[in-house]
N, CA, C and O atoms as a DFTB+ gen file, in Angstrom:
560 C
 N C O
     1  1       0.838      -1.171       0.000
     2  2       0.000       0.000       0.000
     3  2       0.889       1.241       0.000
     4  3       1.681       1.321       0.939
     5  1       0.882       2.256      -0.937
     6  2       0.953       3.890      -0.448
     7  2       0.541       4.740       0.099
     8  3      -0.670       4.880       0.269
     9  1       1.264       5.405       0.453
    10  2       0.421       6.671       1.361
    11  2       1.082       8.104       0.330
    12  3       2.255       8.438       0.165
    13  1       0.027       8.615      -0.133
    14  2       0.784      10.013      -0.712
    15  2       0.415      11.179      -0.033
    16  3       0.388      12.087      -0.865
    17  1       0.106      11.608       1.126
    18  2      -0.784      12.740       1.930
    19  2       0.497      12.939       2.492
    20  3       0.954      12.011       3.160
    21  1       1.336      14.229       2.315
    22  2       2.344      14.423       3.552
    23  2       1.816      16.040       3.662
    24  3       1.269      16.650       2.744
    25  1       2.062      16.484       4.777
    26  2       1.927      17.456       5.774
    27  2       3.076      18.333       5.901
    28  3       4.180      17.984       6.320
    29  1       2.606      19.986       5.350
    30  2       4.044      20.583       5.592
    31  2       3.827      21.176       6.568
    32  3       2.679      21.275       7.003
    33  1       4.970      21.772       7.216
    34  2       4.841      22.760       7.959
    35  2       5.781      23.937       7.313
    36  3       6.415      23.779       6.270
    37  1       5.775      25.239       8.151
    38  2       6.834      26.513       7.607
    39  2       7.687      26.230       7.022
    40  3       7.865      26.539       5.844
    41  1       8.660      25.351       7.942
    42  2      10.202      25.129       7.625
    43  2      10.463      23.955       6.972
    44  3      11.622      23.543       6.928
    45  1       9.456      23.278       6.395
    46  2       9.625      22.374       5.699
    47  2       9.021      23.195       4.481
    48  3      10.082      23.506       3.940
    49  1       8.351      23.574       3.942
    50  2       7.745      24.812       3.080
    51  2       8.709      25.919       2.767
    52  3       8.337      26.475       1.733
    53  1       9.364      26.242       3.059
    54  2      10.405      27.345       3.141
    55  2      12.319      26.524       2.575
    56  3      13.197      27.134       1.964
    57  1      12.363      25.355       2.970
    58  2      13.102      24.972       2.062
    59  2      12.922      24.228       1.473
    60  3      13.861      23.573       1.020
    61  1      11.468      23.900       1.131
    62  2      11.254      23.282      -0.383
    63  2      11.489      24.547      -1.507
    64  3      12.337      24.436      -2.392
    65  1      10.790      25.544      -1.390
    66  2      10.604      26.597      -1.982
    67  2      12.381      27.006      -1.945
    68  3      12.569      26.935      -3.159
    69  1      13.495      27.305      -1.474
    70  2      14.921      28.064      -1.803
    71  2      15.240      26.749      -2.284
    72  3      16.422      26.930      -2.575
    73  1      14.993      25.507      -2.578
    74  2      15.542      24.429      -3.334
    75  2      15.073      24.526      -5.035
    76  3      15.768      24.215      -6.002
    77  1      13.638      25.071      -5.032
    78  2      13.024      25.125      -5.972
    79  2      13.372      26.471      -6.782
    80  3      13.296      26.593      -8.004
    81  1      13.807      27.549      -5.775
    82  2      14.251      28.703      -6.253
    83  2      15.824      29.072      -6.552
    84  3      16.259      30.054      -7.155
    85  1      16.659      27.815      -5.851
    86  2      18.268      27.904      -6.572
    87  2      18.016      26.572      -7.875
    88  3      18.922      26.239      -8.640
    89  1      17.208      26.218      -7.887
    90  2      17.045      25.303      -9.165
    91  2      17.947      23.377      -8.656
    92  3      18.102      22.428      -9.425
    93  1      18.277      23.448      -7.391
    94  2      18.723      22.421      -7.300
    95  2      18.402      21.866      -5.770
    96  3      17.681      22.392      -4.921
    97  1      19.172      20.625      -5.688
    98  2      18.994      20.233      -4.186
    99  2      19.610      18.833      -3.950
   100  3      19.100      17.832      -4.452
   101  1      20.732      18.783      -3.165
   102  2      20.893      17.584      -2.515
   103  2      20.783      16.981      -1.031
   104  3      20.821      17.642       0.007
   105  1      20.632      15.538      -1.147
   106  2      20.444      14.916       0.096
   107  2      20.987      13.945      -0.309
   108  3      21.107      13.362      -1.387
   109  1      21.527      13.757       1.364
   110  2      22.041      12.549       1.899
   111  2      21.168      11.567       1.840
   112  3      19.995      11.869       2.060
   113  1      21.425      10.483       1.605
   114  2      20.483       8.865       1.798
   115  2      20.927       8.074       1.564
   116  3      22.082       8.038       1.141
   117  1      20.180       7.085       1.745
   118  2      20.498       5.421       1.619
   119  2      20.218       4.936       0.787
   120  3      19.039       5.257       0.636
   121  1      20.739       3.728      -0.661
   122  2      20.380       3.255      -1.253
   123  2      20.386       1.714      -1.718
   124  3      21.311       0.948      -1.990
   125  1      19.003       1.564      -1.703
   126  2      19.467      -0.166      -1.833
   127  2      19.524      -0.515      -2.708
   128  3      18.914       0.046      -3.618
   129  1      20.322      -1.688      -2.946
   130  2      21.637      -1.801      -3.449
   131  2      20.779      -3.299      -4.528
   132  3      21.335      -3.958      -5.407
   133  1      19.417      -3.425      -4.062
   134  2      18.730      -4.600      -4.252
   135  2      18.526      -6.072      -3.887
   136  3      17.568      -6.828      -4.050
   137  1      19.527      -6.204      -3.436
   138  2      19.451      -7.276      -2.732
   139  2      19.849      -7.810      -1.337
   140  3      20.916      -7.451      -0.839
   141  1      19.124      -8.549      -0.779
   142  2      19.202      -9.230       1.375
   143  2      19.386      -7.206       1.774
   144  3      20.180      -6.384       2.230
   145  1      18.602      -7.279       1.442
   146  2      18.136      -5.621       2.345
   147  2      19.766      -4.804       2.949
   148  3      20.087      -4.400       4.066
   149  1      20.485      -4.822       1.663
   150  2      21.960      -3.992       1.881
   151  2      21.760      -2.489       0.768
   152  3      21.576      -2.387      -0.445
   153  1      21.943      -1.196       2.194
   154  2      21.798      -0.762       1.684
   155  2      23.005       0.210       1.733
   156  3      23.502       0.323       2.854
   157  1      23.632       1.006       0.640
   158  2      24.678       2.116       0.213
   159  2      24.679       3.171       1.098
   160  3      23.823       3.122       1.982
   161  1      25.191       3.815       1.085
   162  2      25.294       5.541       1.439
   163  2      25.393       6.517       0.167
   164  3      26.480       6.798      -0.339
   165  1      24.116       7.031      -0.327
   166  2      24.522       8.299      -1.557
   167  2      23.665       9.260      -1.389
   168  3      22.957       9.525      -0.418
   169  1      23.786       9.813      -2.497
   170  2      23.494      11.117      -2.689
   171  2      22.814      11.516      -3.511
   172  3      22.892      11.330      -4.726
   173  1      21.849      12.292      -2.738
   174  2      20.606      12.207      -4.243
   175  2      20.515      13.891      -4.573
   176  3      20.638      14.709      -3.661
   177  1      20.298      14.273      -5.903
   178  2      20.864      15.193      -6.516
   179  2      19.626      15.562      -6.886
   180  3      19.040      14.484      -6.991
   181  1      18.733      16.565      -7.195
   182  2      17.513      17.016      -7.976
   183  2      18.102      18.313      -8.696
   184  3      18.879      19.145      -8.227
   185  1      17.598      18.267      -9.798
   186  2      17.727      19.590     -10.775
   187  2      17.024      19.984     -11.289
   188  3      16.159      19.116     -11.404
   189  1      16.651      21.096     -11.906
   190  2      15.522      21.166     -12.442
   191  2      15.138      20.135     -13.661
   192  3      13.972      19.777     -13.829
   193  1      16.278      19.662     -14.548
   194  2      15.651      18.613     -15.500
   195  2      15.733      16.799     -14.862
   196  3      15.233      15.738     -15.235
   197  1      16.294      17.058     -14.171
   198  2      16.303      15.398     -13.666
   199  2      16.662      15.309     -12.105
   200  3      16.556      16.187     -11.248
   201  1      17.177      13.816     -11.975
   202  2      17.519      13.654     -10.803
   203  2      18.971      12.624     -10.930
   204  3      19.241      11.901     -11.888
   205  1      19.664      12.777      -9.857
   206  2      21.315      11.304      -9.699
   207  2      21.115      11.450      -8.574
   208  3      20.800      12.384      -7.836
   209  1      21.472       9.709      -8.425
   210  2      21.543       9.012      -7.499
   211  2      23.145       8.922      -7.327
   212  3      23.661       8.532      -8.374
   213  1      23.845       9.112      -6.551
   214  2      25.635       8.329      -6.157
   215  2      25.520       7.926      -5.733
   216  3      24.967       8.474      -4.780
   217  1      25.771       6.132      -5.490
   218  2      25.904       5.730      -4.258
   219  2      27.961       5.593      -4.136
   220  3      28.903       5.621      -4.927
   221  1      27.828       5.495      -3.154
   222  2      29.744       5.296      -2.507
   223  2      30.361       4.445      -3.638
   224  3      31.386       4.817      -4.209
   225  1      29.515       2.920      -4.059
   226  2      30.448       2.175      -4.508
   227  2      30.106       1.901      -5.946
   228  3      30.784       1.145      -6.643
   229  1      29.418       2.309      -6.221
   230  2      28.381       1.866      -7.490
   231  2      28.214       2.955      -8.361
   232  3      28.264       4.097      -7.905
   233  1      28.035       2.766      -9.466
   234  2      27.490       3.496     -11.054
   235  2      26.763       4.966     -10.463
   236  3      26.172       4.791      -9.398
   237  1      26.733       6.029     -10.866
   238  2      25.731       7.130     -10.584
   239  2      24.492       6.754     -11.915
   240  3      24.531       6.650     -13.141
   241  1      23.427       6.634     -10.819
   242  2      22.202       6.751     -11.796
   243  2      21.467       7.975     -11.993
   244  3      20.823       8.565     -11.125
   245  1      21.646       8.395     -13.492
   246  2      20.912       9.886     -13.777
   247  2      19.809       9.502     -14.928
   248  3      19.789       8.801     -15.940
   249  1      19.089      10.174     -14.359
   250  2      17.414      10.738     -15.127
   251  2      16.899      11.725     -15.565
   252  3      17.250      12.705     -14.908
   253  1      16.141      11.996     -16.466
   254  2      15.710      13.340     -16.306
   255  2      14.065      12.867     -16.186
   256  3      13.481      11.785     -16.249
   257  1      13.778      13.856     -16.041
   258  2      12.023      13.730     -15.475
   259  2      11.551      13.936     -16.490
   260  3      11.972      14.608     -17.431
   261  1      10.222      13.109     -16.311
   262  2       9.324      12.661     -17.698
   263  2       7.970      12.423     -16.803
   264  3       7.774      12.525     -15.592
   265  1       6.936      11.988     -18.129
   266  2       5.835      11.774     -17.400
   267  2       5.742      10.959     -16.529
   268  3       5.243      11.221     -15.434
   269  1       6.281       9.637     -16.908
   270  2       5.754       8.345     -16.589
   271  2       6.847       8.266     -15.060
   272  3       6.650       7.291     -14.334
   273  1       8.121       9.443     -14.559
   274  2       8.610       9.560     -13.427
   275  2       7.722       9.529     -12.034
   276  3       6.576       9.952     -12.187
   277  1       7.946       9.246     -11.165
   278  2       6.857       8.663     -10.263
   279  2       7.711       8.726      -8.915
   280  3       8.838       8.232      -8.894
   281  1       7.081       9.427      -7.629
   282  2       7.498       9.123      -7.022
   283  2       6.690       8.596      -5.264
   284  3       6.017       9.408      -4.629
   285  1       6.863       7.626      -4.922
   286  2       6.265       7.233      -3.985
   287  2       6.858       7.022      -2.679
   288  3       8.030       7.301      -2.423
   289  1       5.725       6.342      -1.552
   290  2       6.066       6.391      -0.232
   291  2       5.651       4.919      -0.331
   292  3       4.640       4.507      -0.901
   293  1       6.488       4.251       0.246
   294  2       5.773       2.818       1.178
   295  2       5.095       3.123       2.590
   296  3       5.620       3.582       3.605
   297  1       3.575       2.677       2.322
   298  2       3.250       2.782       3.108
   299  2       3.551       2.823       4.840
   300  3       3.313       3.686       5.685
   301  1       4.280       1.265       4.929
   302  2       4.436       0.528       6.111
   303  2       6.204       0.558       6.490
   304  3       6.795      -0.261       7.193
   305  1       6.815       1.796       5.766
   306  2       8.213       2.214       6.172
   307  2       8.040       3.384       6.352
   308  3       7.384       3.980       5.498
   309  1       8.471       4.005       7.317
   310  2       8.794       5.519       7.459
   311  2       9.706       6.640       7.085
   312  3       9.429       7.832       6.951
   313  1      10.764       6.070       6.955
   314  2      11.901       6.418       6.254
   315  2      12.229       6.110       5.018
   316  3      13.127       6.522       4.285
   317  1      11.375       5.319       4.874
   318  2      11.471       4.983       2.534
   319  2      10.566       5.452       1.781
   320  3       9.373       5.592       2.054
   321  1      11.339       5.810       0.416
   322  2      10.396       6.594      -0.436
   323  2      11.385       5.846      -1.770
   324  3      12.561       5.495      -1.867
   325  1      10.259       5.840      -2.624
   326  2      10.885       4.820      -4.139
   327  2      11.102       5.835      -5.307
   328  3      10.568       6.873      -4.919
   329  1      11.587       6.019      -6.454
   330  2      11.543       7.158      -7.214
   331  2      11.392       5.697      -8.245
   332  3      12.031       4.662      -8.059
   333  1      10.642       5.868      -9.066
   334  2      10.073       4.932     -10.525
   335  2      10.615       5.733     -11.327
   336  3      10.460       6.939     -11.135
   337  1      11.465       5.221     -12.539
   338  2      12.391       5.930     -13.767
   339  2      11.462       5.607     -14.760
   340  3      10.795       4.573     -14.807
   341  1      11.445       6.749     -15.732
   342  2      11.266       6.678     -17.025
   343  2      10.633       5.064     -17.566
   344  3       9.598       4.839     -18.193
   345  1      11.639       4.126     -17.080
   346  2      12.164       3.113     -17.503
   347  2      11.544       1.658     -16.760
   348  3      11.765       0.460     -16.937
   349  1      10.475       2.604     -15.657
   350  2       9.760       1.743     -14.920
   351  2      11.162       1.055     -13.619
   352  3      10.764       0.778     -12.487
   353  1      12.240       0.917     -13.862
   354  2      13.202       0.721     -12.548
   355  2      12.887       1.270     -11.259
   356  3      13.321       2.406     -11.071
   357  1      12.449       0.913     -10.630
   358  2      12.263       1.366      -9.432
   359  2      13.563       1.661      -8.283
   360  3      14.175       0.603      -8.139
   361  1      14.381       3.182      -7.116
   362  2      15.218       3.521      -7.155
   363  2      14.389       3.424      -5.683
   364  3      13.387       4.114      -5.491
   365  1      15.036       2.282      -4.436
   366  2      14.462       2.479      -2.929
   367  2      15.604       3.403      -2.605
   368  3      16.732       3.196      -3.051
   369  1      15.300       4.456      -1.804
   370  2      15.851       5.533      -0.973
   371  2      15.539       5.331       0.730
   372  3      14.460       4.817       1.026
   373  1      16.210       5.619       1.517
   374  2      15.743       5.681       3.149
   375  2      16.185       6.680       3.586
   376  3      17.386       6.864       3.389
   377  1      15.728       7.298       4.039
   378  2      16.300       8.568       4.495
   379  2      17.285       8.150       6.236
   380  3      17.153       7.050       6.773
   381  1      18.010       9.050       6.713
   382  2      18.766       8.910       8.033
   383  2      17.675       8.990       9.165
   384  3      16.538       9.326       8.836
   385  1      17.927       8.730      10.345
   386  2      16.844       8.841      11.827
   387  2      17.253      10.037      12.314
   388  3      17.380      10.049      13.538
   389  1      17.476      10.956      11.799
   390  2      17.445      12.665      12.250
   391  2      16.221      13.344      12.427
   392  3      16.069      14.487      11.995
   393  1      15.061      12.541      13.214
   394  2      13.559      13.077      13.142
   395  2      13.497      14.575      13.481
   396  3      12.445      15.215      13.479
   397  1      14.903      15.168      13.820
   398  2      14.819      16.942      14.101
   399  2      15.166      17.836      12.790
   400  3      14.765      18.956      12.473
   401  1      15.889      17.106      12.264
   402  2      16.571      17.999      11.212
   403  2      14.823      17.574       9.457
   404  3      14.658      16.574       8.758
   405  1      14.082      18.830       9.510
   406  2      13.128      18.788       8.753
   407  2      13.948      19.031       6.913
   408  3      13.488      18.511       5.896
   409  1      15.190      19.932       6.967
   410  2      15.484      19.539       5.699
   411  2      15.737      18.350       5.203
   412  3      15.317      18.187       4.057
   413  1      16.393      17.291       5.781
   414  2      16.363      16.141       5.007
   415  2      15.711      15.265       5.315
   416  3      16.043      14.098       5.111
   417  1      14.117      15.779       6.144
   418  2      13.424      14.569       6.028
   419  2      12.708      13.990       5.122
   420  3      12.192      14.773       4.325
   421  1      12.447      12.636       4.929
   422  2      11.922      12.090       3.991
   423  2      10.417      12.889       3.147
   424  3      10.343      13.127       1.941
   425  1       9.644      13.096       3.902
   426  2       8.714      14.289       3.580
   427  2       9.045      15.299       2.543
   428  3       8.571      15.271       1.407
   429  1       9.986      16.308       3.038
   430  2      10.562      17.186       2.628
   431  2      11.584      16.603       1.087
   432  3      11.607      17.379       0.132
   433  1      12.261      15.427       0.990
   434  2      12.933      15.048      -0.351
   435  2      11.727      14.622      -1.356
   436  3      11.555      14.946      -2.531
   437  1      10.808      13.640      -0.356
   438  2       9.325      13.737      -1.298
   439  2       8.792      15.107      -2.180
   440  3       8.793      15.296      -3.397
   441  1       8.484      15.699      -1.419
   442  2       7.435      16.909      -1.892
   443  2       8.966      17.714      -2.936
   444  3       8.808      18.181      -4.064
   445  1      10.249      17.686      -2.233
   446  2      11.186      18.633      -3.717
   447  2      11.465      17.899      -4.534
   448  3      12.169      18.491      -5.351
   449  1      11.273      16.645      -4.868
   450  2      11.519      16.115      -5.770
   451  2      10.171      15.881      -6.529
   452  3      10.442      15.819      -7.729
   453  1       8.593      15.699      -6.281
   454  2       7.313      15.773      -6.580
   455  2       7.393      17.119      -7.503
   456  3       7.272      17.167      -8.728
   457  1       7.680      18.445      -6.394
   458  2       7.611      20.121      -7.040
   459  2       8.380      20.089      -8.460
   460  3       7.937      20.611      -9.484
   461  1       9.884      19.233      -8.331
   462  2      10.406      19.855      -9.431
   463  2       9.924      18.827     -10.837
   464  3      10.107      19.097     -12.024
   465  1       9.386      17.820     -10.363
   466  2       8.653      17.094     -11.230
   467  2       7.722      17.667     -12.713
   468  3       7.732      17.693     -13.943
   469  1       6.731      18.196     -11.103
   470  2       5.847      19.140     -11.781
   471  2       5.981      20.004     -12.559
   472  3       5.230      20.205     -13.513
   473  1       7.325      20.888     -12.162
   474  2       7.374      22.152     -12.862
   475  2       8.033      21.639     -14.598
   476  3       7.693      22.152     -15.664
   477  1       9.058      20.473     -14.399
   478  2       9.227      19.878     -15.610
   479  2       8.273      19.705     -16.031
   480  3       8.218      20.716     -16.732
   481  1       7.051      19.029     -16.270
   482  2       5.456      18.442     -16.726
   483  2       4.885      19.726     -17.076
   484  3       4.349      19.874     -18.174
   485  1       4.974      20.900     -16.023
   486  2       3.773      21.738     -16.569
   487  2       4.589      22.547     -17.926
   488  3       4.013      22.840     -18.974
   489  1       6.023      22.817     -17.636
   490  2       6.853      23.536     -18.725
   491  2       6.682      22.592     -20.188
   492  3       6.640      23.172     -21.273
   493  1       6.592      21.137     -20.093
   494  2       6.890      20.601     -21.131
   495  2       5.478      21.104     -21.892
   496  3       5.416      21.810     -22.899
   497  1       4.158      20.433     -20.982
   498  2       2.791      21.062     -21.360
   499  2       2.558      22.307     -21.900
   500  3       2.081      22.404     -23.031
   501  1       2.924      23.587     -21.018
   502  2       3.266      24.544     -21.943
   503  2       4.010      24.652     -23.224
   504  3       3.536      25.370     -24.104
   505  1       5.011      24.080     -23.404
   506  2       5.519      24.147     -24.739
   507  2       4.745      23.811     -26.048
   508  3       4.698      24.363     -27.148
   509  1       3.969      22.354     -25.357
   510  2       3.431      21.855     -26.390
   511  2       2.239      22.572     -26.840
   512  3       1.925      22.525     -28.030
   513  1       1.621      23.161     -26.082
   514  2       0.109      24.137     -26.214
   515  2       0.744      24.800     -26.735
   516  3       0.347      24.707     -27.897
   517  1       2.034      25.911     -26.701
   518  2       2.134      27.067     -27.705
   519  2       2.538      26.608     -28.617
   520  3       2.237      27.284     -29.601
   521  1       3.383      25.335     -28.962
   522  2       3.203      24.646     -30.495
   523  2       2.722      24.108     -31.319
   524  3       3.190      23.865     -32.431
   525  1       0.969      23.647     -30.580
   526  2      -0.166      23.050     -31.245
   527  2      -0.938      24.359     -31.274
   528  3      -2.118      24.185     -31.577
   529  1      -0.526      25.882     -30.994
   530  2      -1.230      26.987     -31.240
   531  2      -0.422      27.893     -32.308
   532  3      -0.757      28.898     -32.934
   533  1       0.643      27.223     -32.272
   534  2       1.667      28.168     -33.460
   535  2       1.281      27.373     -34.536
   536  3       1.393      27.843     -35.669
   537  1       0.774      26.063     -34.349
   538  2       0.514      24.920     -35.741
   539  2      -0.550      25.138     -36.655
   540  3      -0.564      25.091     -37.885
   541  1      -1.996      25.538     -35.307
   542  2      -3.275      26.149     -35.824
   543  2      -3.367      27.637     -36.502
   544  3      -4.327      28.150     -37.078
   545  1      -1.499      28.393     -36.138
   546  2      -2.143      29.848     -36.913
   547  2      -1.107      29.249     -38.146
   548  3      -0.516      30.233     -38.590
   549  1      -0.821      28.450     -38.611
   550  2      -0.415      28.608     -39.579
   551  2      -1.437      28.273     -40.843
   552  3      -2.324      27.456     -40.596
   553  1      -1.375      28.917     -42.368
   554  2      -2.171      28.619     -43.018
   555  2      -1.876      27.431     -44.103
   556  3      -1.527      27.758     -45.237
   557  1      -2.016      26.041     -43.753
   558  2      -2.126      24.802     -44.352
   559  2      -3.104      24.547     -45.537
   560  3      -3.176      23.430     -46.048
């Protein structure tokens, strides 16, 4: 099951928004690695066109955001959140047990990585409306 309902408060609102407004954002996390529940130490990267994953020992995985990008919560973990690629690969993340520190909580990497999603989706949408409106003034 998922849960997608998260709850901001100020300061979780306030640096979603200067992440969204320097155009980038990293966090610390955990990544599994896929298999007997071993998981990495990396670094997850958001930009405005995509996202990378580093982990310590392994390949950097980079994306850029698309429709079919997805990002979720497991229900019945508190600290995990999955990012679904392009490519349908699914990318488990855990965030650290710092329940004080609200910038890198799991919540907070949810919703800036959701925002910059969006803003990719609605920009691409826009493009395409002013080019299926530049298509209709032309005379065919």
């Amino acid at each position: 099951m998922v849960s997608s309902s998260i709850f901001t408060d100020p300061e979780m609102q306030s640096h979603i928004e200067k992440s969204l407004y320097n155009g980038h954002a990293l966090f610390k996390v955990s990544y599994s690695i896929g298999y007997m529940d071993i998981w990495e130490a990396a670094t997850l990267s958001i930009k405005k066109e995509g996202y990378s994953i580093k982990p310590t020992n392994d390949p950097v995985i980079t994306e850029k955001f698309s429709s079919s990008t997805n990002i979720v919560i497991p229900f019945d973990q508190p600290a995990d959140f999955v990012i679904i690629g392009s490519d349908g690969v699914e990318h488990l993340c855990r965030v650290g047990n710092d329940a004080t520190d609200l910038s890198c909580s799991r919540d907070t990497i949810v919703l800036t990585l959701r925002l910059f999603l969006k803003k990719v989706m609605l920009q691409t949408d826009s493009h395409f409306i002013l080019c299926d409106n530049m298509v209709d003034s032309f005379p065919f």
